[in-house]
NUDREN-945315 format. One line per 8 residues: their letters; for each residue x, y, z of N, C-alpha, C, CB. Coordinates in pm, whole numbers. Atoms other than C-alpha are relative to their C-alpha. Glycine has a CB too. Example, Ala and Ser with C-alpha at 12.3 -4.5 7.8 and 13.67 -1.06 7.14 Angstrom:
! NUDREN-945315
as	89,-119,0,1230,-450,780,90,120,0,-99,3,125 ~ -82,-119,-6,1367,-106,714,-77,109,73,41,46,-142
//
This chain:
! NUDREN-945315
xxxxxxxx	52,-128,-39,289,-1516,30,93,108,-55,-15,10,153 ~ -114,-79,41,427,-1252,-154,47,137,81,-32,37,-137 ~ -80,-75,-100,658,-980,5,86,94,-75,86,-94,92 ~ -90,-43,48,931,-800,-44,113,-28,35,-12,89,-2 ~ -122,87,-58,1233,-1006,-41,101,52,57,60,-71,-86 ~ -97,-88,-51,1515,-787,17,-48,26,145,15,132,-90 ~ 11,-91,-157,1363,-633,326,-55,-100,98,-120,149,1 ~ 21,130,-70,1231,-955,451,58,-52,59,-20,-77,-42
xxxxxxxx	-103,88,-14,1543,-1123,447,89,79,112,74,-34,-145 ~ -98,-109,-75,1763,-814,632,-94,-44,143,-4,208,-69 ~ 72,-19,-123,1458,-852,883,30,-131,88,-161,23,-28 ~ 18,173,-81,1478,-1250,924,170,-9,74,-33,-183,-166 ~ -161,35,-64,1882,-1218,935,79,105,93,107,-17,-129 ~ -24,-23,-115,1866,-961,1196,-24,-30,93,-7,59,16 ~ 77,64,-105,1659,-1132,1405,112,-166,42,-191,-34,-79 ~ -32,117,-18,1852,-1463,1346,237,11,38,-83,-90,-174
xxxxxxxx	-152,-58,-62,2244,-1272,1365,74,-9,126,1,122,0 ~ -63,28,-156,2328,-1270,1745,38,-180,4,-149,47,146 ~ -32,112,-49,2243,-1623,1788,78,-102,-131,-139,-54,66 ~ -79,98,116,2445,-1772,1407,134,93,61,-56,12,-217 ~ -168,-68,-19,2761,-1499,1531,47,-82,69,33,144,73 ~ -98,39,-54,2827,-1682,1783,69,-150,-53,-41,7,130 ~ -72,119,-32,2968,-1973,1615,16,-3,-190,-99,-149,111 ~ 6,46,142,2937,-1930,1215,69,171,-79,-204,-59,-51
xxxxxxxx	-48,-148,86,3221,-1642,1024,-49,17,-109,139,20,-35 ~ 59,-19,143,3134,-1514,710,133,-44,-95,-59,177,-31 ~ -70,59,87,3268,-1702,433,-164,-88,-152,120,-131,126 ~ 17,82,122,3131,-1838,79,-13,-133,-12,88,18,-71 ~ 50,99,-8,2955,-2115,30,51,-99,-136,-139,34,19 ~ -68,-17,146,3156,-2284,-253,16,-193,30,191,140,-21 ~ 38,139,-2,3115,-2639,-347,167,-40,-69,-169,-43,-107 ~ -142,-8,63,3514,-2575,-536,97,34,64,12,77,-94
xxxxxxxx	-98,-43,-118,3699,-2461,-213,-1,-141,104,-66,162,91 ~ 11,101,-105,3800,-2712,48,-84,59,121,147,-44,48 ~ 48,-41,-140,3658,-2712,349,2,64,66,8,-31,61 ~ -100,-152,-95,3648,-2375,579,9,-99,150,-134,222,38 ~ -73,25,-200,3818,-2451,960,-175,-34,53,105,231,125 ~ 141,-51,-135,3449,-2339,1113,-79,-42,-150,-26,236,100 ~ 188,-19,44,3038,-2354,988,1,129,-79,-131,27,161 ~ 10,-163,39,2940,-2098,728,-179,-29,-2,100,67,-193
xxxxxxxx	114,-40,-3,2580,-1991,700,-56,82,-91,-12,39,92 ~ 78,-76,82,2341,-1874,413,-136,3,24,16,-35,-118 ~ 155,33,-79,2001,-1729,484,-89,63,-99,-29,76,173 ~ 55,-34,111,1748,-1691,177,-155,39,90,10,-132,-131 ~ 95,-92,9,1422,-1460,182,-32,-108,-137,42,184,-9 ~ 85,26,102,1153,-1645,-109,-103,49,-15,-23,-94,-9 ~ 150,-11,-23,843,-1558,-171,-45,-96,-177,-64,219,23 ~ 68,97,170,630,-1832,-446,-36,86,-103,-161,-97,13
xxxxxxxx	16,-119,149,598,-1705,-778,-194,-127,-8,212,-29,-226 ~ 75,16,20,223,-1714,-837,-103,-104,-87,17,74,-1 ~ 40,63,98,33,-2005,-1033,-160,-32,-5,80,-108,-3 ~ 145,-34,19,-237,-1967,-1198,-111,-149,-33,1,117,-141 ~ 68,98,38,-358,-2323,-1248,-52,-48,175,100,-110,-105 ~ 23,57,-121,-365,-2385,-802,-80,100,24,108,-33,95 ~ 106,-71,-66,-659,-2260,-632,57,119,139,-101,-132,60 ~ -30,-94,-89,-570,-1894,-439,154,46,-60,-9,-60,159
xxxxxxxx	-107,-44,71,-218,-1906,-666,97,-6,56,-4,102,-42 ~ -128,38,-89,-1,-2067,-403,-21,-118,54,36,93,115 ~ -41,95,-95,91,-2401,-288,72,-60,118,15,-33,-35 ~ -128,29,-176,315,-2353,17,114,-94,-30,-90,-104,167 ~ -118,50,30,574,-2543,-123,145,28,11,-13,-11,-86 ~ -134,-29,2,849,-2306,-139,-37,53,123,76,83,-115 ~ 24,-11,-148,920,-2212,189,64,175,35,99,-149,93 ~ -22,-142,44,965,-1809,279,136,-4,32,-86,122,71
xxxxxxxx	-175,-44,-35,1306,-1869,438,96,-160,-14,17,78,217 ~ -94,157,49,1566,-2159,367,180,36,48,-11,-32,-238 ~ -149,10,-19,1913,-2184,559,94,-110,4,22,47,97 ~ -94,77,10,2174,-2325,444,132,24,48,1,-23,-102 ~ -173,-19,-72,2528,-2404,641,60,-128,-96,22,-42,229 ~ -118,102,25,2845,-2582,559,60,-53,109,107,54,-72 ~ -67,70,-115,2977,-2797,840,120,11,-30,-32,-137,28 ~ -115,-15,28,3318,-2772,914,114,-122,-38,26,67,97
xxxxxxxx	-90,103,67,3394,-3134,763,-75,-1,-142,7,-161,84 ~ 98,-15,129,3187,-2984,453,-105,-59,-59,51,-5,-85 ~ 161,23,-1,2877,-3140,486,-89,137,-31,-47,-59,158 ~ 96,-103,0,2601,-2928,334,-138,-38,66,-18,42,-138 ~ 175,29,-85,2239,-2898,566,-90,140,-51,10,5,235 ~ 127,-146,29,1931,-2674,455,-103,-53,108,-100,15,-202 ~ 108,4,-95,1654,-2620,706,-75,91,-34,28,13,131 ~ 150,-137,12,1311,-2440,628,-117,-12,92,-96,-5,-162
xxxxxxxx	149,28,-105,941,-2438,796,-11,-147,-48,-177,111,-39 ~ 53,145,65,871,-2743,563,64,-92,23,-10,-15,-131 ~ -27,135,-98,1122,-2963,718,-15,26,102,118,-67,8 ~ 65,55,-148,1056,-2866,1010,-86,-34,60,0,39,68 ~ 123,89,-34,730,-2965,983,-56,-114,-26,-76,41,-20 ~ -9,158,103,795,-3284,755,80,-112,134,152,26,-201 ~ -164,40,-44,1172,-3359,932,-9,6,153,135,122,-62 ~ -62,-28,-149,1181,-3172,1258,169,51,-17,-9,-164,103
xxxxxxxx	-118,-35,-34,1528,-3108,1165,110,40,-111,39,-100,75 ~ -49,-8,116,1780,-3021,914,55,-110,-108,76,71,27 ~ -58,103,49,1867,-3256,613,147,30,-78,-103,-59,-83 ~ -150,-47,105,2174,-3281,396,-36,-2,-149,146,-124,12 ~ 14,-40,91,2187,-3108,91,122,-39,-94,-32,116,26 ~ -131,49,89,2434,-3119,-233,27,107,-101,-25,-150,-85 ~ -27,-92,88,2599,-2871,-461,-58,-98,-111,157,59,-6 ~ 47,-1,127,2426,-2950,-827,71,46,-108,-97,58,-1
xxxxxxxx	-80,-60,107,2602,-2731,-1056,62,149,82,-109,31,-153 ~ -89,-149,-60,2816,-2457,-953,125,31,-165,138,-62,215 ~ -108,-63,61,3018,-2209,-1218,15,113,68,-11,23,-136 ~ -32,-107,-9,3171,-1854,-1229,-166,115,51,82,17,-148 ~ 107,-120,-19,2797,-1685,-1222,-136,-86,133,-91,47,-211 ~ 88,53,-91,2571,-1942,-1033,32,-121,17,-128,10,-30 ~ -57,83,-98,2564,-2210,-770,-153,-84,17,75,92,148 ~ 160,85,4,2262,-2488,-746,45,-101,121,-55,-105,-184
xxxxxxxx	42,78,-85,2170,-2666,-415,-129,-105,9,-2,74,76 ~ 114,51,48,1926,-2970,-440,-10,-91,114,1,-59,-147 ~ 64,130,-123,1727,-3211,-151,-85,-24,-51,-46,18,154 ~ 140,74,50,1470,-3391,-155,-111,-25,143,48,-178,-77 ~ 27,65,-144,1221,-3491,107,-145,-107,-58,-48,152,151 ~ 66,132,74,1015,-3811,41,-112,-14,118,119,-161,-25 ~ 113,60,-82,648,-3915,159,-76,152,38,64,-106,151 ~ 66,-155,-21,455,-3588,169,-156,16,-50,93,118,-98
xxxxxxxx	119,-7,17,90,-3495,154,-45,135,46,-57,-106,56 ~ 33,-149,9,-6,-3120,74,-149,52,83,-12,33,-171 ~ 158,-49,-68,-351,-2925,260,-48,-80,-91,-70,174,1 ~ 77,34,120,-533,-3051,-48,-15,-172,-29,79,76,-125 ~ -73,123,-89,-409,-3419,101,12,-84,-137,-107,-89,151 ~ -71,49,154,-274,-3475,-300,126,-68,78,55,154,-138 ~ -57,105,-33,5,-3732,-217,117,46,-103,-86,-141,-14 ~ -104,28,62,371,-3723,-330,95,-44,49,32,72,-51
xxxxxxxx	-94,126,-43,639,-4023,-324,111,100,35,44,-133,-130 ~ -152,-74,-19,926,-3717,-338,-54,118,-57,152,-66,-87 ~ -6,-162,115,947,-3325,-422,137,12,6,-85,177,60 ~ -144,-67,83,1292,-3233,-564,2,168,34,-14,-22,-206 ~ -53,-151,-9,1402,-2888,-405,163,38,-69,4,35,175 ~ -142,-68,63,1649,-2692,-623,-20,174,51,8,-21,-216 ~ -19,-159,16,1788,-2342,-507,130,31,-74,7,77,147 ~ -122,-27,97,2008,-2157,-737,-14,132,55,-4,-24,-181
xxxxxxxx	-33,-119,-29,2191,-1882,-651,119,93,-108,44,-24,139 ~ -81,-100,54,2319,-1585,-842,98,108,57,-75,58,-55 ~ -108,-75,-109,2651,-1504,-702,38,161,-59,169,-105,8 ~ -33,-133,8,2664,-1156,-878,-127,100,78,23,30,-164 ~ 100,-80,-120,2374,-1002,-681,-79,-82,94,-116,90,-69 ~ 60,80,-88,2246,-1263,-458,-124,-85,-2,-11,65,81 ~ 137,52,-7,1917,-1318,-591,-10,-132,-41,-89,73,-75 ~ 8,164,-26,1790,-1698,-552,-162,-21,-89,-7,-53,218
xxxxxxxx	109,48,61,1572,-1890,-767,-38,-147,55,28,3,-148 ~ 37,96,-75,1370,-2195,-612,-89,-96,-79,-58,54,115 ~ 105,71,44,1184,-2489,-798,-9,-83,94,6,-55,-122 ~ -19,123,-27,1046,-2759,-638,-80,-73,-60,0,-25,112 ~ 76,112,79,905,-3075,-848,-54,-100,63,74,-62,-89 ~ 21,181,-71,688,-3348,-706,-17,-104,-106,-157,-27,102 ~ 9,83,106,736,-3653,-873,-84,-88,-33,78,-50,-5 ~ 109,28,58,474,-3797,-1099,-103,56,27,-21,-99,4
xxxxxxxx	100,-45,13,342,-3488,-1126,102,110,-145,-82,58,162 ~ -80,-140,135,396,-3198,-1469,54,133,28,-110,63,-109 ~ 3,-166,-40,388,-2884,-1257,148,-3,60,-140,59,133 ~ -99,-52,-81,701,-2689,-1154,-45,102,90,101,48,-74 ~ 24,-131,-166,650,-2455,-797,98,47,-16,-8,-45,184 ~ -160,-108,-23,907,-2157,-815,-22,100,59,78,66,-126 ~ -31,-148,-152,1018,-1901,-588,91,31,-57,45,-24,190 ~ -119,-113,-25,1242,-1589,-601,20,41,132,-24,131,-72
xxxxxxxx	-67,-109,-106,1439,-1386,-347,91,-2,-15,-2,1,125 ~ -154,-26,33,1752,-1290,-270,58,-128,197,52,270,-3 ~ -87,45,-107,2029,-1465,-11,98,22,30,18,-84,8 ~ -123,-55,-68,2314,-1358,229,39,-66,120,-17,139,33 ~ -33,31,-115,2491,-1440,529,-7,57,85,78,-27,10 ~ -26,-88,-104,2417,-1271,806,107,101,93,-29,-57,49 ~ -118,1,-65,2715,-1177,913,82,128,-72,71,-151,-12 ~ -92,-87,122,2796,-945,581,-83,112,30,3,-54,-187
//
């Protein structure tokens, strides 16, 4: 559903601020730093980038909001609507590639069956993030299929 990410996101991570303060500081999500003491918390705004081959030009795939924490024995977890309606709960995620300009997070979630009740063994979620202005790019791939699903927005920590 498209939106306007920026103002989306300020909206979702005021709403969601009180209850991540009390227990998650602001700190950098960095797959090249040891471990922080405490939980950090990133909270992405998406909206699907349009395709013109799915009927209405959206498959619900990418999900509008996606948070990701760092546990404080550096475990990474992402949680969106789509596990919580797959999962119920958060899974563990994995840094991908990380340099100086961007940072790639990737899960997976296996055994899935879309409205359209098309069938896939696994979709491959990748978010990449552009640490000079925040904005986040999102594919996700189901496998043994050709199509890529992508999303934009931007992502922050609540807390900043």
């Amino acid at each position: 559903m498209p939106g306007t990410g920026r103002r989306r996101l300020s909206a979702i991570a005021a709403l969601l601020a009180p209850v991540l303060a009390l227990a998650l500081p602001a700190a950098p999500l960095s797959a090249q730093q040891a471990p922080p003491a405490e939980p950090v918390v990133m909270i992405c705004g998406l909206d699907e980038v349009p395709d013109p081959d799915h009927p209405g030009g959206y498959t619900g795939w990418v999900p509008e909001i996606v948070i990701v924490t760092r546990q404080a024995n550096g475990r990474i977890e992402v949680f969106d609507p789509i596990l919580q309606q797959y999962v119920g709960r958060p899974i563990q995620a994995y840094v991908t590639a990380d340099d100086r300009r961007l940072r790639t997070y990737g899960w997976a979630l296996a055994g899935v069956r879309n409205r359209s009740g098309q069938w896939a063994e696994r979709l491959d979620f990748r978010l990449t993030l552009d640490k000079r202005d925040s904005s986040a790019r999102m594919t996700v791939q189901a496998q043994d299929y050709d199509n890529t699903i992508a999303g934009r927005g931007f992502c922050g920590n609540p807390r900043e």
